[in-house]
C-alpha positions as CSV (number, residue, x, y, z in Angstrom):
1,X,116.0,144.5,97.5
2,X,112.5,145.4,96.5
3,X,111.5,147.5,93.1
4,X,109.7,150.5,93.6
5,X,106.4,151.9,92.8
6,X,106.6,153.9,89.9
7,X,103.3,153.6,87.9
8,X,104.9,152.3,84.0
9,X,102.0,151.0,81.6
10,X,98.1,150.0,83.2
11,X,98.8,146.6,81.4
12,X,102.0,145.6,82.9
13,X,102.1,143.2,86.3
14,X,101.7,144.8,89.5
15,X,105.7,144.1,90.3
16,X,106.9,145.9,87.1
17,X,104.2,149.0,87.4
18,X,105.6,149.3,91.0
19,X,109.7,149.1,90.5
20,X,111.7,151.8,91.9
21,X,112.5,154.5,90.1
22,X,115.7,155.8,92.5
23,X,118.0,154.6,94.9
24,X,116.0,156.0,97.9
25,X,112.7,154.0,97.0
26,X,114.6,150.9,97.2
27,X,113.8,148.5,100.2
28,X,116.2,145.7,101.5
29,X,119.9,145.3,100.8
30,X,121.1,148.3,103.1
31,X,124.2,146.5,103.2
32,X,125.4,147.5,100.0
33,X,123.1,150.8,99.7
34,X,122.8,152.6,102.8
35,X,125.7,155.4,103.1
36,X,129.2,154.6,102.6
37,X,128.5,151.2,101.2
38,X,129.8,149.9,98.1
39,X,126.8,150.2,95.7
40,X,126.0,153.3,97.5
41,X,129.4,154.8,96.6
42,X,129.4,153.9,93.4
43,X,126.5,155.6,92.9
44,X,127.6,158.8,94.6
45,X,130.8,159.0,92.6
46,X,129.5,158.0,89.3
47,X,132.2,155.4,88.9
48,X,130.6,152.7,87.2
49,X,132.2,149.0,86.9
50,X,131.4,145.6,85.5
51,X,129.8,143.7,88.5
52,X,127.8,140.6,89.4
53,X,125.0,140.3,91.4
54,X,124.5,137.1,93.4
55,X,121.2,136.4,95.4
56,X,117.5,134.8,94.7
57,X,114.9,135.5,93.0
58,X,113.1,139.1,93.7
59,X,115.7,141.2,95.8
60,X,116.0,143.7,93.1
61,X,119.3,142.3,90.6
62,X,116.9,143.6,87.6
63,X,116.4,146.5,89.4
64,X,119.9,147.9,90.3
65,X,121.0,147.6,87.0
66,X,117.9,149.4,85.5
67,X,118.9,152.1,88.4
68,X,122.3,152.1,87.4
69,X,121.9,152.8,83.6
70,X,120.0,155.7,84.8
71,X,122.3,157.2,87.4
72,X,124.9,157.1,84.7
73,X,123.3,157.9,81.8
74,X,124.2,154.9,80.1
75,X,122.0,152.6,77.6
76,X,120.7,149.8,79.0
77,X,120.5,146.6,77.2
78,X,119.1,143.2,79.0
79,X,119.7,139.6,77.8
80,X,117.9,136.3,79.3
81,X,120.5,133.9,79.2
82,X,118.0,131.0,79.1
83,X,117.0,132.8,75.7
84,X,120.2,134.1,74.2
85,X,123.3,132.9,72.8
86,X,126.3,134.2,71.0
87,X,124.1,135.7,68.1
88,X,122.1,137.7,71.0
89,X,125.8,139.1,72.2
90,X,126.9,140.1,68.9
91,X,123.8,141.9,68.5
92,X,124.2,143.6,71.5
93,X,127.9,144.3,70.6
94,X,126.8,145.9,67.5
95,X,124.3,148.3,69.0
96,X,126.8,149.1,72.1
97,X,128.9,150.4,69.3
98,X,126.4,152.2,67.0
99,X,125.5,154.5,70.5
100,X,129.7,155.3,71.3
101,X,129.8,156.3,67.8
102,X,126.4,158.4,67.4
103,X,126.4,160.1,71.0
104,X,129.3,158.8,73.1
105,X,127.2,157.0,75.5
106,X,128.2,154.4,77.7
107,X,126.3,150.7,77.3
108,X,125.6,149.0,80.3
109,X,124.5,145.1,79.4
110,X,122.8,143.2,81.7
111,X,122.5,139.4,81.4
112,X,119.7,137.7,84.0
113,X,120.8,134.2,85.0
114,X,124.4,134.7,83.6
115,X,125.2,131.2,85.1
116,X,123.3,129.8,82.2
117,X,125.2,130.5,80.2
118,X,128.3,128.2,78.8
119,X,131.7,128.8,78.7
120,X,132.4,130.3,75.3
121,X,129.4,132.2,75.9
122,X,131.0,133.9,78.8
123,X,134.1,134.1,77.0
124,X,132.6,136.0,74.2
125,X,131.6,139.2,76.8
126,X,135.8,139.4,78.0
127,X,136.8,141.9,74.9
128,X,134.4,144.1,75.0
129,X,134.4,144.0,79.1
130,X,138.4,144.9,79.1
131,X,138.0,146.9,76.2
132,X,135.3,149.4,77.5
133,X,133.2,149.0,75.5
134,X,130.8,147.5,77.9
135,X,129.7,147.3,81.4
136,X,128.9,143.9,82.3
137,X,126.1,143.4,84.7
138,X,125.0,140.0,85.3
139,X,122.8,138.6,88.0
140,X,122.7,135.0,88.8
141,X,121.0,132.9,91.7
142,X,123.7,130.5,92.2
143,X,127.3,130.8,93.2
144,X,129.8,132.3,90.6
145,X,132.9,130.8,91.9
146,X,131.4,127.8,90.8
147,X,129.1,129.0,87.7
148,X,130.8,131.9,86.3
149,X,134.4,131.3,84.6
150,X,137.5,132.9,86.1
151,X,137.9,135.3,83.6
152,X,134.8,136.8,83.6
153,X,134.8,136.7,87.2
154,X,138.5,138.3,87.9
155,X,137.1,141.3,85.5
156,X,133.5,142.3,87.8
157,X,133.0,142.8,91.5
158,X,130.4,140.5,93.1
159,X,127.9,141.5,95.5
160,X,125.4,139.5,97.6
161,X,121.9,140.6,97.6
162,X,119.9,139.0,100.7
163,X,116.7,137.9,100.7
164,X,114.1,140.8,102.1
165,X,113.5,140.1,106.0
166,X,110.1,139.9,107.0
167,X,110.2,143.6,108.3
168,X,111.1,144.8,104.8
169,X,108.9,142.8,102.8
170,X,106.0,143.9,105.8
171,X,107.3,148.0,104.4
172,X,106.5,146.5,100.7
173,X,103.2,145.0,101.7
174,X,102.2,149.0,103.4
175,X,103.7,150.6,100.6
176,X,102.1,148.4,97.5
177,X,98.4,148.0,99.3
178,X,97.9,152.2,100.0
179,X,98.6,152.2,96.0
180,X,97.1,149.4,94.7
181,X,94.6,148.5,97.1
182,X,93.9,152.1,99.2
183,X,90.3,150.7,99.7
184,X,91.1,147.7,101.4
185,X,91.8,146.7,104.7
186,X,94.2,144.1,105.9
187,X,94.0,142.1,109.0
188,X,96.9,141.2,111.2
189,X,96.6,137.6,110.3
190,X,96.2,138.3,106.4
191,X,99.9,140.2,106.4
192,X,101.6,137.7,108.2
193,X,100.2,135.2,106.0
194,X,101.5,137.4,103.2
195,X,104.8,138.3,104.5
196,X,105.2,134.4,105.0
197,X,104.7,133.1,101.8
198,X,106.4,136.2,100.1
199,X,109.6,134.3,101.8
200,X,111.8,137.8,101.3
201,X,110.8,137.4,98.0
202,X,109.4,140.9,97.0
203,X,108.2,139.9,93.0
204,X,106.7,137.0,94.7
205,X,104.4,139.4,97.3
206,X,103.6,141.7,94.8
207,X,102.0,138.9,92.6
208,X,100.2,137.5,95.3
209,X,99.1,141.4,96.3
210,X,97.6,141.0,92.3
211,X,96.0,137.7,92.4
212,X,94.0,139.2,95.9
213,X,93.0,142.7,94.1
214,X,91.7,140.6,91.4
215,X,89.7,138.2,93.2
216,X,88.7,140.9,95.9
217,X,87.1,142.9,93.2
218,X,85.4,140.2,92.2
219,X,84.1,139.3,95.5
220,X,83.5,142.9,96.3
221,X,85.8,142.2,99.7
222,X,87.2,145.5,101.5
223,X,88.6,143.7,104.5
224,X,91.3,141.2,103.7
225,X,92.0,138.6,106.7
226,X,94.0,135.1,106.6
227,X,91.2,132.8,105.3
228,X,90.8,135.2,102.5
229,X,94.7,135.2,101.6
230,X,94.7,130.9,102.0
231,X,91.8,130.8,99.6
232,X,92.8,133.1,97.0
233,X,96.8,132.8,96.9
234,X,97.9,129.0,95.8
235,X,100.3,127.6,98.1
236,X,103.4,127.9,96.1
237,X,106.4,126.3,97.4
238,X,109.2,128.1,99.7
239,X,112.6,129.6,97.8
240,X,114.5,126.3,97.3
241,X,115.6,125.2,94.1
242,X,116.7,121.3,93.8
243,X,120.0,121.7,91.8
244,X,120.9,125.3,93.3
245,X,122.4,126.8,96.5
246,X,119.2,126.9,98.6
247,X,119.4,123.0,98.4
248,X,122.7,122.4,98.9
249,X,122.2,125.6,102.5
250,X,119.7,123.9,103.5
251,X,121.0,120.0,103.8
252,X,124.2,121.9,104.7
253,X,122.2,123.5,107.7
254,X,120.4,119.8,108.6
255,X,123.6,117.9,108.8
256,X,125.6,120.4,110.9
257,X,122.3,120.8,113.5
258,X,122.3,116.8,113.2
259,X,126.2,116.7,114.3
260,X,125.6,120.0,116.8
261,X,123.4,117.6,118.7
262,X,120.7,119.7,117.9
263,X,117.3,117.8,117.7
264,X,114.9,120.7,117.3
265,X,117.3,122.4,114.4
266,X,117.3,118.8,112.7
267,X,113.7,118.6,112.6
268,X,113.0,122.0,111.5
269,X,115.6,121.9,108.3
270,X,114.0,118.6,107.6
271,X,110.7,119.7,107.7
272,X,112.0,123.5,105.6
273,X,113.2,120.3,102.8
274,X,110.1,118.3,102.7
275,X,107.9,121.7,102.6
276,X,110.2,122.8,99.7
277,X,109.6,119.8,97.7
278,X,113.1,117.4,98.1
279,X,112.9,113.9,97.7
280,X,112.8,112.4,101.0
281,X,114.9,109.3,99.4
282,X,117.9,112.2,99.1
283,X,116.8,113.2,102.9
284,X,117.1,109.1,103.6
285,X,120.5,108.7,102.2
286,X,121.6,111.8,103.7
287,X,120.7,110.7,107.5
288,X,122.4,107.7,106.9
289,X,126.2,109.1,106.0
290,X,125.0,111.4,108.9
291,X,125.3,107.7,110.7
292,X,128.1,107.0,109.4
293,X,130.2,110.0,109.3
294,X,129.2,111.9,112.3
295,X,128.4,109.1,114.8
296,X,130.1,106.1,113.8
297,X,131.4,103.7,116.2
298,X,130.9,106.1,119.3
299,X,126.7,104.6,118.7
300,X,126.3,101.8,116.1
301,X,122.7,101.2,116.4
302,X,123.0,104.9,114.6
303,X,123.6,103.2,111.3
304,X,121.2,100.4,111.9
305,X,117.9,103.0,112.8
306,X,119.0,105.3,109.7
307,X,119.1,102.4,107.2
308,X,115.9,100.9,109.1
309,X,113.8,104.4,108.5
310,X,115.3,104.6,105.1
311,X,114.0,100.9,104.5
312,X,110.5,102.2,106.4
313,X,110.2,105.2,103.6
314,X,110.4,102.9,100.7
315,X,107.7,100.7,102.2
316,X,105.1,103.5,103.4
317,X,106.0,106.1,101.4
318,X,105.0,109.9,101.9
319,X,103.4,111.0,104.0
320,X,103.4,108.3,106.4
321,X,107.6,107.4,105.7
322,X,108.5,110.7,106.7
323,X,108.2,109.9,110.4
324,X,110.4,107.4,110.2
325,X,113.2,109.5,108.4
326,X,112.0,112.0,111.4
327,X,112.6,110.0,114.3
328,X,116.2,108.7,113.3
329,X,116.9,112.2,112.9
330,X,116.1,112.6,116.6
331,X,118.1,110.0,117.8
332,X,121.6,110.5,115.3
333,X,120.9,114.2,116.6
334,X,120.8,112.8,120.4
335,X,123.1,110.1,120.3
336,X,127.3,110.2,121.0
337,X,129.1,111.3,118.1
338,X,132.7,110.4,116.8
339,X,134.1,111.3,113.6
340,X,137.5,109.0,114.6
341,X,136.4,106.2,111.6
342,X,135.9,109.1,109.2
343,X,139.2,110.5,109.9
344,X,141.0,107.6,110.0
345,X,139.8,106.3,106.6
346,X,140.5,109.9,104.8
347,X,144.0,109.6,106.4
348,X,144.3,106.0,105.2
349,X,143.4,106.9,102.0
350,X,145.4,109.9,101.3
351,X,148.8,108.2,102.4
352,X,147.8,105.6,99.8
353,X,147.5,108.0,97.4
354,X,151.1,109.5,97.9
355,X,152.7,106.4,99.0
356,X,154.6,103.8,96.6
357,X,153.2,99.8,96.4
358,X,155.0,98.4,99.2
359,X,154.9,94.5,99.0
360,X,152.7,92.2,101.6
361,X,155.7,90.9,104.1
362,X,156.2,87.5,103.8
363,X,154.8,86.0,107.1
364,X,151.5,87.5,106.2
365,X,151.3,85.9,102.7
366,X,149.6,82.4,101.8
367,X,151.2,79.4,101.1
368,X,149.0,77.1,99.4
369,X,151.9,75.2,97.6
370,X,154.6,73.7,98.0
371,X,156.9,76.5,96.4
372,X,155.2,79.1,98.2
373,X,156.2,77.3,101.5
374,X,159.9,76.6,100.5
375,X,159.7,80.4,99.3
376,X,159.6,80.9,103.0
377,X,155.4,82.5,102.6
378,X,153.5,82.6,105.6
379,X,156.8,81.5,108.0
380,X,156.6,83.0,111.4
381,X,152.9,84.1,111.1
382,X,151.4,84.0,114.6
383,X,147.9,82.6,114.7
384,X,146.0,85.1,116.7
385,X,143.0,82.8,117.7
386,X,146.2,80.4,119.7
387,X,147.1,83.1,121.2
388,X,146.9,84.6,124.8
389,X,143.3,86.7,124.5
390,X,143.9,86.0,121.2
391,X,145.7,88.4,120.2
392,X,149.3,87.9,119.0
393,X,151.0,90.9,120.5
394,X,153.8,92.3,118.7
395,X,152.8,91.4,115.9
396,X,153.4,93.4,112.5
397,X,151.1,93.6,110.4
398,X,152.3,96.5,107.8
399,X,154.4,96.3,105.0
400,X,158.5,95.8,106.3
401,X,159.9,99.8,106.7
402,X,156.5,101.2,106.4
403,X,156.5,104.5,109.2
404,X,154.1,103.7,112.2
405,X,150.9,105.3,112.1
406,X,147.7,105.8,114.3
407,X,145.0,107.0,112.2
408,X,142.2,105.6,114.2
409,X,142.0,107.3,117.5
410,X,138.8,106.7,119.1
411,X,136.9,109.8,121.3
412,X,135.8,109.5,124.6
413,X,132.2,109.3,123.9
414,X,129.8,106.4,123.7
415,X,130.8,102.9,122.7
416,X,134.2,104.7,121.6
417,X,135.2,104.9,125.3
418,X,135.5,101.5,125.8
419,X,137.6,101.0,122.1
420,X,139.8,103.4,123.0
421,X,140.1,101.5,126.2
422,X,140.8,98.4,124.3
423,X,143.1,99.6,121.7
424,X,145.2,101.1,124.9
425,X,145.5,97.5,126.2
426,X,145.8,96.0,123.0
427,X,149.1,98.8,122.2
428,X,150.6,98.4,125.6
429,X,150.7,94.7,125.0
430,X,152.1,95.7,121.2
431,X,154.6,97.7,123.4
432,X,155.7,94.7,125.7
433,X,156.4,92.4,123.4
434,X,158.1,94.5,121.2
435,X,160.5,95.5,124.4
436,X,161.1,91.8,125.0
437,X,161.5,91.1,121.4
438,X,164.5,94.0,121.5
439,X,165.9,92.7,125.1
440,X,165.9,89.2,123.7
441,X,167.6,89.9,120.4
442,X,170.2,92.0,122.0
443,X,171.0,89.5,124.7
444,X,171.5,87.1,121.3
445,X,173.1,89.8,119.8
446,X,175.3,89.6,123.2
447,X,175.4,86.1,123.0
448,X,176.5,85.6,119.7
449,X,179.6,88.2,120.4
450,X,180.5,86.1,123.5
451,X,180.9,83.2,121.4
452,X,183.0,84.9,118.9
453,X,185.1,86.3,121.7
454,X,185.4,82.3,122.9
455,X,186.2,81.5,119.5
456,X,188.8,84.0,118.9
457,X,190.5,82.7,122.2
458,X,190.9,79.0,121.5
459,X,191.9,79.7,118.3
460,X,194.7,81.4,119.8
């Protein structure tokens, strides 16, 4: 959401002279402040609540809560977490209680980047929080179910603020230039340039909106058009933050459009990455558990291309290593994809986890002594390579009274066809053998019983 343009001190930067002063001036995040939405209705009924407010950089988190401590008449109090600590909270304790007890007013205390803070830092709000004593605010860019403790978190409602599309933060752009800038003129290819590298970032616009009334007046420039905006405005990265959630949504988003078979989608996260600043050595390991994990055995030149672009990266470097990275990209994107190996390893691992040590049966031990042999190790084993196709069918190769299991089970797609194919021979031979192996013992079993029978009669 955007902060509005209420003229504060001369001195102050552009985005603070500008923030909102009431709901209505607010742009972007209708989805929590148009009627009958939650923020909305909290403001219409005056109910106020500890809350947290998840989204990026320059949707308006500061903003809301100034807005809130003026709807409801409460103080307002604001900690940094990357400043404050425990001290800074018992301060703002102490004052929270001085105002109940001089006028009966209300504290709201909000803490910016509240995910900064450590555990017994949090910890130290949850008194006053249950006790009422405040109204916890916090605003943080990355995910509180993983950076806000439970307690905290089961005590305020979060909301997620959005980034400003490019139709609100063009509204901003109108709005801020017939105040700041009511002499100057705007091309169309100066706003889109603007409205681009804002990147629904509305502090961000409204800085750049500053550094080109600066160096406009300077220049003594009325009309504003793209090359003016590219000379004056340094290129500042896109939103994306190497440790935070924009990474992490972003490689998300490259390996699902790798494993959607989507080339165009892979290319154009991979390029969002390398334009944001990640190191295409993360991108290159990436691609290649994309190989792996998505592709496997259904294409195994997959593996082979990722691990020879990674190899191509480290040689050339940037920029020239990036095509590399690029093109094997194209093809995992392109080529048949299986996840059967994948599978069939997690499955594999997780009955190991939960299953007991079951012992190696003896006809698939060594035998390189003497005892060993006598012990009976290694008797009956079936060399596969003297066998028919060389494979010794029937064959068991599990531990005795382990449960049958199938956790491979290749796809019909690529090279995986003709596995599955193969394993489907290889089983129906498995089943053969096994059916002769059961015919055979029972006719012994039969056999055996006949001879007792014969016994039985001359004994008589």
């Amino acid at each position: 959401m955007n902060d509005l343009f209420a003229e504060h001190h001369s001195d102050a930067p552009l985005a603070e002279r500008l923030r909102p002063r009431s709901l209505s001036e607010v742009i972007g995040q209708a989805h929590l402040l148009a009627a009958g939405k939650p923020l909305e209705m909290a403001f219409r009924s005056r109910q106020l609540h500890s809350m947290i407010l998840w989204g990026p950089p320059g949707v308006g988190k500061t903003t809301l809560a100034r807005l809130m401590a003026d709807a409801f008449d409460a103080d307002f109090m604001a900690l940094s977490a990357v400043f404050s600590g425990v001290k800074e909270i018992r301060e703002a304790v102490a004052r929270a209680e001085l105002t109940r007890a001089r006028n009966g007013r209300r504290t709201i205390l909000f803490v910016d980047e509240v995910h900064r803070f450590n555990k017994a830092q949090q910890d130290a709000f949850l008194p006053y929080v249950e006790g009422g004593l405040l109204t916890f605010v916090g605003a943080t860019t990355e995910n509180p179910s993983f950076e806000v403790n439970s307690a905290l978190l089961s005590r305020a409602a979060v909301y997620v603020l959005q980034p400003l599309s490019a139709e609100e933060i063009g509204q901003l752009l109108e709005r801020a230039r017939a105040q700041v800038l009511p002499d100057h003129e705007f091309d169309d290819d100066a706003r889109a340039r603007l409205v681009g590298l804002a990147d629904g970032d509305a502090r961000r616009l409204l800085n750049h909106l500053e550094q080109i009334a600066t160096a406009a007046s300077t220049a003594g420039v009325t009309t504003i058009d793209g090359a003016f905006v590219d000379t004056t405005v340094a290129q500042s990265l896109r939103r994306f933050d190497k440790g935070g959630d924009a990474f992490y949504d972003q490689i998300s988003a490259l390996h699902k459009a790798v494993r959607g078979s989507s080339p165009d989608a892979a290319l154009y996260w991979f390029c969002r990455m390398l334009d944001g600043g990640a190191d295409p050595r993360y991108l290159a390991r990436r691609i290649v558990r994309m190989a792996w994990e998505d592709i496997g055995l259904a294409d195994p030149r997959a593996a082979r291309i990722a691990l020879d672009a990674a190899e191509t990266f480290e040689r050339l470097g940037s920029p020239e290593g990036e095509l590399a990275l690029a093109e094997a990209l194209l093809y995992l994107a392109m080529a048949a994809k299986s996840n059967a190996a994948y599978l069939a390893y997690n499955a594999a691992r997780s009955f190991i986890a939960a299953d007991g040590s079951r012992p190696v049966p003896v006809h698939l031990r060594n035998a390189p002594t003497r005892l060993m042999k006598n012990l009976g190790y290694g008797k009956d084993y079936r060399y596969a390579h003297d066998q028919t196709d060389a494979y010794a069918a029937g064959e068991n190769y599990f531990p005795d009274g382990m449960p049958a299991v199938e956790w491979y089970r290749p796809v019909e797609r690529g090279l995986e066809i003709r596995i599955g194919e193969k394993l489907a021979q290889l089983r129906e031979l498995d089943r053969r053998a096994k059916e002769k192996q059961h015919t055979k013992q029972k006719q012994e079993k039969n056999d055996q019983h006949d001879q007792h029978d014969q016994h039985d009669k001359h004994e008589k």
